[in-house]
VMD Tcl script that builds the backbone (N, CA, C; Angstrom):
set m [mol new atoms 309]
animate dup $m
set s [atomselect $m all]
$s set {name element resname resid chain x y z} {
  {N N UNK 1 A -9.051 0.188 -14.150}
  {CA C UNK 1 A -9.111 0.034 -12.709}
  {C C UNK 1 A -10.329 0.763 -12.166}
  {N N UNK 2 A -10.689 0.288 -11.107}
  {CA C UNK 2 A -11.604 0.852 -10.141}
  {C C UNK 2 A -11.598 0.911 -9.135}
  {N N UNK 3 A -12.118 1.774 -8.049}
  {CA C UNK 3 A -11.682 1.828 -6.383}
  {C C UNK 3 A -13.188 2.321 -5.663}
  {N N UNK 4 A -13.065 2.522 -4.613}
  {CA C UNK 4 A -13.787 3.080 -3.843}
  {C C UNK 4 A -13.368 3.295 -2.298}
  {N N UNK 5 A -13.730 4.542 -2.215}
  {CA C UNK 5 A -13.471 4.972 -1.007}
  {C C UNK 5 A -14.675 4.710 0.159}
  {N N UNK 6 A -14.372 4.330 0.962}
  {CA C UNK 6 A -14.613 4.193 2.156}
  {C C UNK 6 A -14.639 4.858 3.815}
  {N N UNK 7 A -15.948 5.111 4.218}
  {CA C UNK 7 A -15.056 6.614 5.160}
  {C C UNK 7 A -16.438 6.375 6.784}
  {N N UNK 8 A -15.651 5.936 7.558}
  {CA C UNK 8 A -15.984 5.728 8.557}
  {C C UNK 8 A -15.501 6.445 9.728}
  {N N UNK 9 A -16.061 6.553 11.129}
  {CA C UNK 9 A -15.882 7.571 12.210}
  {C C UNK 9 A -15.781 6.305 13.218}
  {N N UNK 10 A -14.578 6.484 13.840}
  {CA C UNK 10 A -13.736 5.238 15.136}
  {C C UNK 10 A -14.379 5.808 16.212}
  {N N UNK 11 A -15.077 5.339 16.845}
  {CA C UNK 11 A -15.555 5.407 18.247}
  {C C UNK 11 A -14.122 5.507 19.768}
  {N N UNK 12 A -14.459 6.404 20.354}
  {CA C UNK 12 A -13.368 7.458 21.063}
  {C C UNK 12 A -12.710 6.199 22.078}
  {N N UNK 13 A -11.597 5.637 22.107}
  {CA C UNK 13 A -10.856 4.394 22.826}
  {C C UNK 13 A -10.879 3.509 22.265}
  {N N UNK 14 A -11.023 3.225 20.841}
  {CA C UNK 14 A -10.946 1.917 19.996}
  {C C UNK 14 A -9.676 2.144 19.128}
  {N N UNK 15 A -8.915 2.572 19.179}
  {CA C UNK 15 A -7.360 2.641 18.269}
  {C C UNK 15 A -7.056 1.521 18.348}
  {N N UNK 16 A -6.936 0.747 19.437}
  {CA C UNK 16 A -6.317 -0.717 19.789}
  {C C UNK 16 A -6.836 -1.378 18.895}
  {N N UNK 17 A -7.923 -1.639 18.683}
  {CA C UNK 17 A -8.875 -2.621 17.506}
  {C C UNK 17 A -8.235 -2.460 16.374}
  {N N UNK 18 A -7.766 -1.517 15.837}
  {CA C UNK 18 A -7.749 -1.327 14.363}
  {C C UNK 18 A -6.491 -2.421 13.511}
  {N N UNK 19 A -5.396 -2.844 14.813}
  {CA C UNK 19 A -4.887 -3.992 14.397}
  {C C UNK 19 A -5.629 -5.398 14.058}
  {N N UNK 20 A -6.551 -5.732 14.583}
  {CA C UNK 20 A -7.383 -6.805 15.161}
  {C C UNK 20 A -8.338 -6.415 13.994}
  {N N UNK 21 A -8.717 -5.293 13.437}
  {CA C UNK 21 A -9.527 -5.609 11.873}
  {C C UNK 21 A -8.939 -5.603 11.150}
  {N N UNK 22 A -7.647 -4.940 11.092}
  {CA C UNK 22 A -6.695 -5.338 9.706}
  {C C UNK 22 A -6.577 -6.449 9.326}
  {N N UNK 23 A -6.085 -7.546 10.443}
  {CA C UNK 23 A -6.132 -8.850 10.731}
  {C C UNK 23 A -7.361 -9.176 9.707}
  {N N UNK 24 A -8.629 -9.748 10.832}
  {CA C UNK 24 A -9.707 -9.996 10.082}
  {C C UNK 24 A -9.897 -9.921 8.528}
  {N N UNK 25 A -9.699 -8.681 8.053}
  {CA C UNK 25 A -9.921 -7.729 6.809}
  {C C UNK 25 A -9.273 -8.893 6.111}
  {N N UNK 26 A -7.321 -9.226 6.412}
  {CA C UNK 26 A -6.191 -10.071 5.195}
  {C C UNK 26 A -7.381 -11.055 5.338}
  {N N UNK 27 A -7.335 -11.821 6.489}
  {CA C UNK 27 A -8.427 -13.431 6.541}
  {C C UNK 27 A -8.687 -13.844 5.561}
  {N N UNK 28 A -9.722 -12.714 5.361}
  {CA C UNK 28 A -11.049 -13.279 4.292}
  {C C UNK 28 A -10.779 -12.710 2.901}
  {N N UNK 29 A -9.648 -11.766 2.775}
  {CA C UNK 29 A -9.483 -11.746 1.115}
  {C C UNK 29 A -9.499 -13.259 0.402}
  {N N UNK 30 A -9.810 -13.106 -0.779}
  {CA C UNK 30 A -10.321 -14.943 -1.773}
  {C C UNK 30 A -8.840 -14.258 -2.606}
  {N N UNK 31 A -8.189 -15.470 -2.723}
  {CA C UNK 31 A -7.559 -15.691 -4.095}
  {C C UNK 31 A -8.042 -14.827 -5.364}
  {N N UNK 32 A -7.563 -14.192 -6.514}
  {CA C UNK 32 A -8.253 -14.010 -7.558}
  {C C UNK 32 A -9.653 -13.208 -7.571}
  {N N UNK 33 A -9.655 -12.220 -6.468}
  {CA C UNK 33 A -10.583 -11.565 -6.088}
  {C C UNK 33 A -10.686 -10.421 -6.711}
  {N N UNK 34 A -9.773 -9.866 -7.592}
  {CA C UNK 34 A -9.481 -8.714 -8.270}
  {C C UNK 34 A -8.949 -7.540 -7.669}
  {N N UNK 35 A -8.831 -7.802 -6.025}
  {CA C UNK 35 A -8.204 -6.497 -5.272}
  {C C UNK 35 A -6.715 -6.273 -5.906}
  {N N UNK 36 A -6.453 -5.087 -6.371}
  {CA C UNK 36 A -4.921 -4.822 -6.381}
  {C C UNK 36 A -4.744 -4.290 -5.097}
  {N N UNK 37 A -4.606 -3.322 -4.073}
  {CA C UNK 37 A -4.351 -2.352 -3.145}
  {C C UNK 37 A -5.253 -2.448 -2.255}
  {N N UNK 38 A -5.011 -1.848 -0.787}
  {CA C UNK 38 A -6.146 -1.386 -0.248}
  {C C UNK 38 A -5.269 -0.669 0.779}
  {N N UNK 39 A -6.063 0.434 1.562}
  {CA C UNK 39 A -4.758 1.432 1.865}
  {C C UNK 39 A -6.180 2.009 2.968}
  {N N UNK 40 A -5.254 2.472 4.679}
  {CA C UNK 40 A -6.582 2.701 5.720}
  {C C UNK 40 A -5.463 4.085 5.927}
  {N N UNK 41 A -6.285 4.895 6.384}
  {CA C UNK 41 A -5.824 5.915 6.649}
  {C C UNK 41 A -6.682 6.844 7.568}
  {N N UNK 42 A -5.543 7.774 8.165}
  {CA C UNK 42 A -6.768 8.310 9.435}
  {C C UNK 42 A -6.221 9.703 8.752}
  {N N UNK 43 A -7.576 10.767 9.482}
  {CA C UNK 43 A -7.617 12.169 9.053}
  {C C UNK 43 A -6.563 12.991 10.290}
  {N N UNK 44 A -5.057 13.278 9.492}
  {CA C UNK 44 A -4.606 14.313 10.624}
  {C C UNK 44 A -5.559 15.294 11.742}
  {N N UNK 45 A -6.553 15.788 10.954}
  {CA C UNK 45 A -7.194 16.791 11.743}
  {C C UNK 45 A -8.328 16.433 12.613}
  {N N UNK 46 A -9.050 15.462 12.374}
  {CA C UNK 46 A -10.119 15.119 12.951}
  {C C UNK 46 A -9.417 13.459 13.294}
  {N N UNK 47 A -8.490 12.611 13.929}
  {CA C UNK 47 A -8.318 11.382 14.365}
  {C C UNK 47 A -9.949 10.255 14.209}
  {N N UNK 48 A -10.757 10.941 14.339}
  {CA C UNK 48 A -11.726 9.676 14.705}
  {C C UNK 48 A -12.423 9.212 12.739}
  {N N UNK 49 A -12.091 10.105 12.159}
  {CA C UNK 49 A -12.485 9.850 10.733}
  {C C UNK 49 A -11.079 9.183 10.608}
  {N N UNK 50 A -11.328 7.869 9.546}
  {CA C UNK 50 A -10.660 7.043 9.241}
  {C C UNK 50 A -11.349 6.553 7.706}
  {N N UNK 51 A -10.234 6.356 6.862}
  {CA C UNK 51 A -10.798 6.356 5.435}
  {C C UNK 51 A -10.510 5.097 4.972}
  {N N UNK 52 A -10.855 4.262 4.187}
  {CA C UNK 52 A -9.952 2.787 3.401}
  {C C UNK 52 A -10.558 3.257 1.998}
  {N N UNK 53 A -9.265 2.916 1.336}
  {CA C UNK 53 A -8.976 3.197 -0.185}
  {C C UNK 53 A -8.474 1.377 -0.956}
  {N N UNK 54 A -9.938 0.811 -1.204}
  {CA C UNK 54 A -9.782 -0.038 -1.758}
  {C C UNK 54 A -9.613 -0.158 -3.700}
  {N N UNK 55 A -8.345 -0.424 -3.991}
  {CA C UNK 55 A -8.542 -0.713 -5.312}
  {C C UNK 55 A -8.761 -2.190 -6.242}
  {N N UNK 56 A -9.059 -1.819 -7.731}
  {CA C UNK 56 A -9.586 -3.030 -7.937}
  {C C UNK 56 A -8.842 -3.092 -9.428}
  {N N UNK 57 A -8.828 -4.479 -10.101}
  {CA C UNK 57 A -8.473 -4.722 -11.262}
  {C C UNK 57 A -9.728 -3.866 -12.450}
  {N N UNK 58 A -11.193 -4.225 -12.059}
  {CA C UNK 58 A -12.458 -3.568 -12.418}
  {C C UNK 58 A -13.516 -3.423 -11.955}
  {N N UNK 59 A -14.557 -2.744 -11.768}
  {CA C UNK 59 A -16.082 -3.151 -10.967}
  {C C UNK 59 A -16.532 -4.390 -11.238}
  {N N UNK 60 A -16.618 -4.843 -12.187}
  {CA C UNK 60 A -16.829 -6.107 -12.512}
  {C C UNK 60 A -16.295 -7.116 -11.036}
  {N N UNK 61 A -15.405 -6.868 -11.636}
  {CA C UNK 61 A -14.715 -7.972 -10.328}
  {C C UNK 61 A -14.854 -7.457 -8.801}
  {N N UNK 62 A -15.389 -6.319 -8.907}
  {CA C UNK 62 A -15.488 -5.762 -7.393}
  {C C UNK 62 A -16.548 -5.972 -6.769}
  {N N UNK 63 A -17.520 -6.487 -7.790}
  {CA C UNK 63 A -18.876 -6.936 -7.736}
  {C C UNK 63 A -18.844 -7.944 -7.431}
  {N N UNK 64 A -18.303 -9.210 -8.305}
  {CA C UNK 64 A -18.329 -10.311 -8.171}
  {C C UNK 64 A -17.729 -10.901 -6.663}
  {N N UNK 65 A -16.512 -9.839 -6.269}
  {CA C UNK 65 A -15.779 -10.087 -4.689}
  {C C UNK 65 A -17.221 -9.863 -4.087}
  {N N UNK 66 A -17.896 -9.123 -3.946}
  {CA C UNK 66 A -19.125 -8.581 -2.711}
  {C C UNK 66 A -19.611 -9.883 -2.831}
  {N N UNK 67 A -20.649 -10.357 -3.603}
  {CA C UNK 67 A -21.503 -11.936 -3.937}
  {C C UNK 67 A -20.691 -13.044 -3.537}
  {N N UNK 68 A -19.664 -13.020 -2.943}
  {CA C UNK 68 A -18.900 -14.080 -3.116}
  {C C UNK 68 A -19.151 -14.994 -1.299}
  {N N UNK 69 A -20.056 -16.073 -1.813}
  {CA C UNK 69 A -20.324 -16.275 -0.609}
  {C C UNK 69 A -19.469 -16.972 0.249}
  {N N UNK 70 A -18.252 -17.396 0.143}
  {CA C UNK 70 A -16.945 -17.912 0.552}
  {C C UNK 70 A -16.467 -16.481 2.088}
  {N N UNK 71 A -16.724 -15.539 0.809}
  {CA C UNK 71 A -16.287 -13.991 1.426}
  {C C UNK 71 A -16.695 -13.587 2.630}
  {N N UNK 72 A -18.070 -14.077 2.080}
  {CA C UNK 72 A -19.617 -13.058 3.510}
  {C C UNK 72 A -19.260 -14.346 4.337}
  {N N UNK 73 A -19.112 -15.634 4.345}
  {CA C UNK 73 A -18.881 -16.220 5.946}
  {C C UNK 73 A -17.662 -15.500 7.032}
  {N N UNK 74 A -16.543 -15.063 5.892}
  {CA C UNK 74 A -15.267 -15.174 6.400}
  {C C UNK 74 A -15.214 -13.964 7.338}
  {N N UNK 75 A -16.166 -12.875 6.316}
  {CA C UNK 75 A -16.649 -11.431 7.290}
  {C C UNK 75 A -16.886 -11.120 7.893}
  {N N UNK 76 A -17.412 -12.140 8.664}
  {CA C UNK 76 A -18.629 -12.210 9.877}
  {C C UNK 76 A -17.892 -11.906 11.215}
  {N N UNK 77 A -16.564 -12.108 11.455}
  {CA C UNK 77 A -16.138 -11.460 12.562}
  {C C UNK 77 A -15.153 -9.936 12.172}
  {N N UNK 78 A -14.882 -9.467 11.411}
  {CA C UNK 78 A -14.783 -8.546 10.882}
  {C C UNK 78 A -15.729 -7.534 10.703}
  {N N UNK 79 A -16.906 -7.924 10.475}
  {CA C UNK 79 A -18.479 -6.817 10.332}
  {C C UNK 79 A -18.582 -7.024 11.740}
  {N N UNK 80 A -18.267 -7.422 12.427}
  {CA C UNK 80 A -18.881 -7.913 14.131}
  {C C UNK 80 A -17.863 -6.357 14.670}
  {N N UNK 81 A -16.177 -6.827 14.333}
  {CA C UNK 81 A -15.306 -5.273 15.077}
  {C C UNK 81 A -15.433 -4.460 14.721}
  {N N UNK 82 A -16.297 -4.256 13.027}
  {CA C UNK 82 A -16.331 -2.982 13.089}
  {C C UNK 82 A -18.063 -2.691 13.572}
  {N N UNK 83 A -18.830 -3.412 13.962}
  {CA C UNK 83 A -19.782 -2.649 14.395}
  {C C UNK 83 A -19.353 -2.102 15.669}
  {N N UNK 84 A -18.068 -2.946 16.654}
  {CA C UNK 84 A -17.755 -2.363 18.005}
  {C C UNK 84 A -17.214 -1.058 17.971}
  {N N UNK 85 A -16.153 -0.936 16.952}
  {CA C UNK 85 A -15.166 0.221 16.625}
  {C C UNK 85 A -15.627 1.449 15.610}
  {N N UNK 86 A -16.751 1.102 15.212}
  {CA C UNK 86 A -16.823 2.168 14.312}
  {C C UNK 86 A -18.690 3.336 14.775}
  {N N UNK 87 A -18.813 4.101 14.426}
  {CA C UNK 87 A -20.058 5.002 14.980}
  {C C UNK 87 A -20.525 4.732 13.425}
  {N N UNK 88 A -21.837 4.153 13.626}
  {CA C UNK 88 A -23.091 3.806 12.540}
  {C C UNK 88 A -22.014 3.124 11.229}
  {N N UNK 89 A -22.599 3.532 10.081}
  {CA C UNK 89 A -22.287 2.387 8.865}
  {C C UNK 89 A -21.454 3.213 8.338}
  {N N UNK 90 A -20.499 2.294 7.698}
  {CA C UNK 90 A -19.788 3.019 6.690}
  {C C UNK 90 A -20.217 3.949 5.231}
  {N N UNK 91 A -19.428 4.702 4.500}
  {CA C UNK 91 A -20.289 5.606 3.475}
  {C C UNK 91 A -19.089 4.895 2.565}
  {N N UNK 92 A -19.890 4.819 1.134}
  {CA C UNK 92 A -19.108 4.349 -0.018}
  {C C UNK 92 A -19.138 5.328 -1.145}
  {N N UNK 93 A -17.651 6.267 -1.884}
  {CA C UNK 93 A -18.079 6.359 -3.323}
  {C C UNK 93 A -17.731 5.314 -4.112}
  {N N UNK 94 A -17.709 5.831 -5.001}
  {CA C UNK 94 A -17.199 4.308 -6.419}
  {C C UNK 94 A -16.317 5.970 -6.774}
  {N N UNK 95 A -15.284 5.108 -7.376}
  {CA C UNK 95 A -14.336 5.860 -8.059}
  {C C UNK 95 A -13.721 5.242 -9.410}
  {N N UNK 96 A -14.114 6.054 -10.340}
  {CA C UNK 96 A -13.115 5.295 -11.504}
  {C C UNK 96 A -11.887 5.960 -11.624}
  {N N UNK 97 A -10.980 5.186 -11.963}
  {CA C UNK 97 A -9.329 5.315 -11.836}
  {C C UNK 97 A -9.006 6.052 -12.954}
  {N N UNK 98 A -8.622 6.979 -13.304}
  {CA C UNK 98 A -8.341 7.836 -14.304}
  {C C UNK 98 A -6.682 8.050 -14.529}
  {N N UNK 99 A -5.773 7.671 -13.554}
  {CA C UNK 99 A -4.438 8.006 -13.720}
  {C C UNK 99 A -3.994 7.178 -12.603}
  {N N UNK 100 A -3.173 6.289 -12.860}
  {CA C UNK 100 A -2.065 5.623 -12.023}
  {C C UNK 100 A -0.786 5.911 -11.889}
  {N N UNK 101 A 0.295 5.841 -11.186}
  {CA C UNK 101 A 1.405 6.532 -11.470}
  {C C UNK 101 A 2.014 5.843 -9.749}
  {N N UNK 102 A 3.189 4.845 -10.422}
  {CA C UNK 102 A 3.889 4.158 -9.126}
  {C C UNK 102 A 5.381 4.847 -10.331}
  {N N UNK 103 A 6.458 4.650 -8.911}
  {CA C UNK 103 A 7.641 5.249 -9.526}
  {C C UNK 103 A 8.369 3.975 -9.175}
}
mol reanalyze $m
mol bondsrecalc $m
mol representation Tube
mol addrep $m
């Protein structure tokens, strides 16, 4: 498995939106895209940091989802709310999955 974190700052009166990109976000997932998970989360202490924890079957396939030009049309109003809702660009690590553990 592979993931990457995701970590963006919500611009101060945009909470309302964040339904309205979740939305967007399901849309444009493809069939067979290799996503297992994806998980948004906000920082108790600081509210305006907001994180998404996307996981993947492998980079491989996490790669192949980005190129996927089916994908980048479907995005296009999705990259549109978050340029409204979010302050500048998002930051990416890559994470390799070292331990899984569902009960």
């Amino acid at each position: 498995m592979w993931a990457q974190m995701i970590t963006m700052r919500l611009k101060a009166g945009k909470d309302g939106e964040l339904p309205r990109l979740f939305e967007q976000m399901r849309a444009a997932e493809m069939p067979g895209s290799g996503l297992v998970r994806s998980l948004s989360m906000r920082d108790q202490n600081d509210p305006s940091r907001f994180y998404t924890l996307v996981v993947f079957e492998s980079e491989e396939k996490a790669r192949a989802r980005e190129q996927d030009a089916r994908r980048e049309e479907a995005l296009a109003a999705a990259r549109a709310t978050m340029a409204e809702i979010f302050e500048g660009p998002p930051e990416f690590v890559d994470l390799t999955v070292v331990n899984d553990v569902a009960p």
